[in-house]
C-alpha positions as CSV (number, residue, x, y, z in Angstrom):
1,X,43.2,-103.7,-175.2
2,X,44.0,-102.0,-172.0
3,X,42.1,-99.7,-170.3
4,X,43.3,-97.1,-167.3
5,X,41.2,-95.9,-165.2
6,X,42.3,-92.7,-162.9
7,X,40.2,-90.7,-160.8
8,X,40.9,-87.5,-163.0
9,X,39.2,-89.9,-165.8
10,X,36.5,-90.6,-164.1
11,X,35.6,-87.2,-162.1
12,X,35.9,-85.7,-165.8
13,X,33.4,-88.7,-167.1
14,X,31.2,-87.6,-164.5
15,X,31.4,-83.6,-165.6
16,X,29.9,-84.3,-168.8
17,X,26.9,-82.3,-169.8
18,X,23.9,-83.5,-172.2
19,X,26.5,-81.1,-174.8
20,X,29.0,-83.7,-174.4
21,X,27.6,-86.4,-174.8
22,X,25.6,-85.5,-178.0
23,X,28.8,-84.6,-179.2
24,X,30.7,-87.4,-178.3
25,X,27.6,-89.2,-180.4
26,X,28.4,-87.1,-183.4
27,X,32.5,-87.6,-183.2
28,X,31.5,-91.8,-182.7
29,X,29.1,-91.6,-185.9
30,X,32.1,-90.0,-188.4
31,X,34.8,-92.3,-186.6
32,X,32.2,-95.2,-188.3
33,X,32.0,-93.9,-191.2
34,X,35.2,-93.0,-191.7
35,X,36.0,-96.5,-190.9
36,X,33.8,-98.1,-193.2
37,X,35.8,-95.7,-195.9
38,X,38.8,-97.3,-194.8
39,X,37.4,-101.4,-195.3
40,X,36.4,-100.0,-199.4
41,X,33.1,-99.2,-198.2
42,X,31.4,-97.0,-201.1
43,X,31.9,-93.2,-200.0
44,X,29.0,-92.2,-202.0
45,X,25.2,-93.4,-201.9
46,X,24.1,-95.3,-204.5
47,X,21.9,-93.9,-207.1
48,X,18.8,-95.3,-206.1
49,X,19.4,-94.4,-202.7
50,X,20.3,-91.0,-202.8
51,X,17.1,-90.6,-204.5
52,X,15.3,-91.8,-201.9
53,X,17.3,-89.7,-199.8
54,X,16.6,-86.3,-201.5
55,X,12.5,-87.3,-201.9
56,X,12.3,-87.9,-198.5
57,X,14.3,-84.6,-197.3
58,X,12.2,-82.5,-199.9
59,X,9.0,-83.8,-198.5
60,X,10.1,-83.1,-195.0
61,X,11.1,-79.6,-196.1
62,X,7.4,-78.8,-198.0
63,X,5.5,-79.2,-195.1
64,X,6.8,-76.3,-193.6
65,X,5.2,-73.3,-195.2
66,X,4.9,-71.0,-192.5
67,X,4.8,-67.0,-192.2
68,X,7.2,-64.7,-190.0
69,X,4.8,-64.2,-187.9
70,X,4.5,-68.1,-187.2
71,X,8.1,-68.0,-186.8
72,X,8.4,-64.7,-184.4
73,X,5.8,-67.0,-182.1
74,X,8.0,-69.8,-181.8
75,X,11.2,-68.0,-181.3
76,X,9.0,-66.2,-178.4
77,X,7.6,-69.2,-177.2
78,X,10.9,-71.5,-176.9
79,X,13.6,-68.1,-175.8
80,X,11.5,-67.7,-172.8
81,X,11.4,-71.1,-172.2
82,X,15.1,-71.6,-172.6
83,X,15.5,-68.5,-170.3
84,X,17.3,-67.0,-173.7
85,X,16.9,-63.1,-175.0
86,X,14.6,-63.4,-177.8
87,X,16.3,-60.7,-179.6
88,X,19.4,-63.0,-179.1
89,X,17.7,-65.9,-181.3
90,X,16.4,-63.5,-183.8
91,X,20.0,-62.3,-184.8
92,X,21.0,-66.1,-184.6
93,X,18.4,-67.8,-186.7
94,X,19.2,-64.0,-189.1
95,X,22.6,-65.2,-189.3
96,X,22.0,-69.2,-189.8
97,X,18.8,-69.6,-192.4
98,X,17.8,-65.7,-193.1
99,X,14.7,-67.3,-191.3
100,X,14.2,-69.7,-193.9
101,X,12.8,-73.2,-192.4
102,X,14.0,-75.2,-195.2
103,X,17.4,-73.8,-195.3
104,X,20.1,-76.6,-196.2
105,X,24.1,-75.7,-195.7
106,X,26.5,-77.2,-198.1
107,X,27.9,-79.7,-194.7
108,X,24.3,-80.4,-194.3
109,X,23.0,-78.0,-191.3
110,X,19.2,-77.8,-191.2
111,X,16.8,-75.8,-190.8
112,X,16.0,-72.4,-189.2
113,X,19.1,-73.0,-186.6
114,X,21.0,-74.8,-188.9
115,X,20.8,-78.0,-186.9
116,X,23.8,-80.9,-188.1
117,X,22.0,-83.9,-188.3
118,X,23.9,-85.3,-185.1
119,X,23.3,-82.5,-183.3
120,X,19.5,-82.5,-184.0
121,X,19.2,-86.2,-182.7
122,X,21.2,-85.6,-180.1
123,X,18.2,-83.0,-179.1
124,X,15.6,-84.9,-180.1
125,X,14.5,-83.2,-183.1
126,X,12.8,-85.5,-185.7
127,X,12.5,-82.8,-188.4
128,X,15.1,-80.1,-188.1
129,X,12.8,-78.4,-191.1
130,X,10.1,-78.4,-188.9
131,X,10.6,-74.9,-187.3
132,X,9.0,-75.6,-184.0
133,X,11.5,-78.6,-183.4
134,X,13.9,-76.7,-184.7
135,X,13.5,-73.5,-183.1
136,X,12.9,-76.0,-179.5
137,X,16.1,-78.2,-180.0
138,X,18.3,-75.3,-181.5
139,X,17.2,-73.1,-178.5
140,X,18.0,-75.8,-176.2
141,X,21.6,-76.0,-177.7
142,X,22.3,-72.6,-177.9
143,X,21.2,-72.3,-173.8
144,X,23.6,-75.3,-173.1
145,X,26.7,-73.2,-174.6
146,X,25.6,-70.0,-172.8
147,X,25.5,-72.2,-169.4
148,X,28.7,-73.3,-170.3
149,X,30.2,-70.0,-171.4
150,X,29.3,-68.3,-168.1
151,X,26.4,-66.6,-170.5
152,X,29.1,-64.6,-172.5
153,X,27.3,-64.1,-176.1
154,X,30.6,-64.2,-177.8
155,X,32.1,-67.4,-177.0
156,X,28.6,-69.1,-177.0
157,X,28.2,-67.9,-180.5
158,X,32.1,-68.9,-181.0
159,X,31.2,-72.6,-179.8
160,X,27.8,-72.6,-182.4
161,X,29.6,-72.0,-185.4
162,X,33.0,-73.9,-184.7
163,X,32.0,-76.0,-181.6
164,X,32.5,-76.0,-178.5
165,X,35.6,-78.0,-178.2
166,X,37.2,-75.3,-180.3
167,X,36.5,-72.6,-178.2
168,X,37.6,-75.0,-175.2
169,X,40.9,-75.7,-177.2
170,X,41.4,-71.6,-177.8
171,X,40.8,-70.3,-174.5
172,X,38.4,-68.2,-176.3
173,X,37.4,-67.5,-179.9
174,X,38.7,-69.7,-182.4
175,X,41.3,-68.0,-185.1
176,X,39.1,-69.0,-187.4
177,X,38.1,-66.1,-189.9
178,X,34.8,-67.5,-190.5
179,X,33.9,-67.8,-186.6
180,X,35.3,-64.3,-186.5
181,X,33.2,-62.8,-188.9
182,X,30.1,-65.1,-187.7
183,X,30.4,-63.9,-183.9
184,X,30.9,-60.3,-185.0
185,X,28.1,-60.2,-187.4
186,X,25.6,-62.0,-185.1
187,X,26.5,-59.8,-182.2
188,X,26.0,-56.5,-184.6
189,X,22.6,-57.8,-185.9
190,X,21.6,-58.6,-182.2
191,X,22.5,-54.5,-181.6
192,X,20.2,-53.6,-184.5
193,X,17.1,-56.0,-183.5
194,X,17.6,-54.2,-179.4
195,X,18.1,-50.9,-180.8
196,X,14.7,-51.2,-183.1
197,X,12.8,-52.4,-180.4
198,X,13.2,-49.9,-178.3
């Protein structure tokens, strides 16, 4: 194996953000897997296991009966923190779970913010059900694309739903009909929720 090292490697080693390196984590984890496929690994969970599995994610999911109101508090609590608009998160979490904390997508997002399970470690969320951790960690993530975006909603919201590398790859938004539809609907919503409030 060879390596090369240049100084345009390493100055771009040195640029990476917290963002990069979670998902760097999360591009290493399916390379594994994907591996493992390869050596006739089994590609589903056994029975037993995927029963454990699903008991453990339900109980993790049924500890977190919480009202609106509950929710509205955290999103407050962790926007300011994050230096985010709150009305911002409200149309995002809208978009991701209809603020529901035990939301599950079908590729396995989490949560009130729809955390991927990589992305959630990566942040240090335990319990993406949990909709304090997952209100702190997905507020976190969503502050780290608007730093990286020059704080423009659009491509921030762009990098959310397809990732960042994406919008990178693009020069912009992806010409991807669902991240399309996603930006656009989360950016009208986010309207709606200012023009309410005043």
């Amino acid at each position: 194996m060879v390596f090369i090292h240049s100084s345009k490697m390493v100055s771009e080693k040195m640029n990476f953000t917290s963002l990069d390196v979670t998902l760097q984590r999360i591009k290493m984890i399916e390379n594994q897997f994907q591996s493992l496929a390869s050596y006739g690994a089994p590609q589903k969970p056994s029975e037993d296991f995927q029963k454990i599995l699903d008991t453990s994610i339900e109980n993790k999911k049924n500890v977190n009966s919480v009202s609106r109101g509950e929710i509205n508090d955290l999103i407050d609590k962790y926007s300011a923190q994050a230096g985010l608009d709150v009305d911002f998160v409200k149309a995002v979490i809208n978009q991701e779970s209809g603020f529901n904390p035990n939301a599950t997508s079908k590729c396995g997002a989490m949560g009130l913010m729809q955390l991927m399970p990589g992305t959630a470690q990566g942040l240090g969320v335990m319990n993406a059900y949990d909709p304090e951790q997952n209100i702190q960690g997905g507020t976190k993530y969503l502050k780290g694309l608007m730093d990286r975006f020059d704080n423009n909603k659009s491509l921030a919201l762009a990098a959310y739903n397809a990732g960042p590398n994406a919008v990178k790859k693009y020069g912009g938004i992806p010409p991807y009909l669902e991240t399309q539809n996603y930006v656009k609907s989360v950016l009208a919503r986010y309207d709606r929720i200012k023009e309410a409030g005043k």
